[in-house]
C-alpha positions, 0 to 999 in steps of 0.5 A: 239799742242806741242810733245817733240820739235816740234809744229805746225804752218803755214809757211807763210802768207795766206789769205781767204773770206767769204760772207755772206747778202752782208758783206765781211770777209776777213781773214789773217793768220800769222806766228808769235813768239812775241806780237810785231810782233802782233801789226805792223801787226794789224796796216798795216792791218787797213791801208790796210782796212781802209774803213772796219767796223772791224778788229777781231782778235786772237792770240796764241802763246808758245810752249804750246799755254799759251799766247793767246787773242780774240778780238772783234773789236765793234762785240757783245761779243763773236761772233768774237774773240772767234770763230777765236780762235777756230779755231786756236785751232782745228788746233792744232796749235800756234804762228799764228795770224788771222785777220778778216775785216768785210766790212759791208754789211748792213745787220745784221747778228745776234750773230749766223751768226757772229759766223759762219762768223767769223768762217769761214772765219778764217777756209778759210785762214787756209785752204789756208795756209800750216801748218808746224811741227817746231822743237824747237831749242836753242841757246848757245855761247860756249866758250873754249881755242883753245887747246880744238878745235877738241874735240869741232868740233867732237861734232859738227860734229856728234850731227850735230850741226848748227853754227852762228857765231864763233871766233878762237883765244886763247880763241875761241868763237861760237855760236850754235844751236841744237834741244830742245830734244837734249840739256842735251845729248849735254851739257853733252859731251860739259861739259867734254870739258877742260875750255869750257863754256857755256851760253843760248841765247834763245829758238825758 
């Protein structure tokens, strides 16, 4: 899943179906970061298939896939939750949410053809979706007397560092951000700047 700063996740949002004695699962894959996100997506999807019997759904999230959840929605324990889940992890990915609505097709399906619904309905919008490698960045605001400037610059310039936002008076103020794999080499160059300081904003 995870190798030094990169991860595997999808791009965007991706839908897949699978049918089965007349109930339809329609599946949604997300791109997300945070629990949140989790919730205002879960809540839109219930009012898009409100007449949908249940929504299951799974969720890993972290550079390590540490924080994750399965749920059932009302299925029999284990045969939703569970199978969407693994195939979030087979994909090797993380920071993906995957919904399934069941629209009952009266028939009932058993705990094995549950478990093969849900499965593969999840694995259809993940073959539907495009899966990316992202590249874990942090993110610093710098501080430093104008006096300081170039030897600042030069260090952005060839450790091909990205600003966001900065502001250059006696005191300059910039905010920067460079891969995961590259911050103890950059902040040792950046701590052998004259009264330049430095602190973490986050991590993503």
């Amino acid at each position: 899943m995870v190798s030094g700063d990169i991860f595997k996740t999808i791009r965007s949002v991706s839908g897949g179906i699978y049918k089965e004695k007349g109930s339809k699962f329609l599946a949604s894959a997300w791109p997300v970061s945070k629990e949140h996100e989790i919730k205002s997506i879960l809540e839109d999807i219930r009012k898009e298939h409100h007449e949908a019997k249940h929504h299951c759904y799974a969720y890993m999230l972290g550079q390590e896939g540490l924080s994750w959840r399965t749920n059932d929605d009302g299925e029999p324990s284990g045969t939703a939750g569970r199978p969407i889940l693994g195939q979030i992890k087979s994909h090797g990915l993380t920071n993906v949410l995957i919904v399934v609505s069941r629209y009952f097709g009266g028939t009932l399906l058993g705990v094995s053809g549950l478990i093969n619904a849900y499965k593969t309905a999840a694995a259809s919008a993940l073959a539907n979706a495009e899966i990316i490698d992202h590249i874990i960045h942090d993110w610093y605001e710098v501080s430093y007397p104008y006096s300081s400037m170039n030897d600042v610059m030069t260090i952005i310039k060839e450790e091909n560092i990205t600003q966001s936002e900065h502001s250059f008076e006696l005191q300059c103020r910039i905010v920067l951000s460079f891969r995961l794999s590259s911050r103890e080499r950059i902040l040792n160059r950046f701590s052998r700047v004259e009264g330049l300081t430095h602190k973490f904003l986050s991590s993503g």
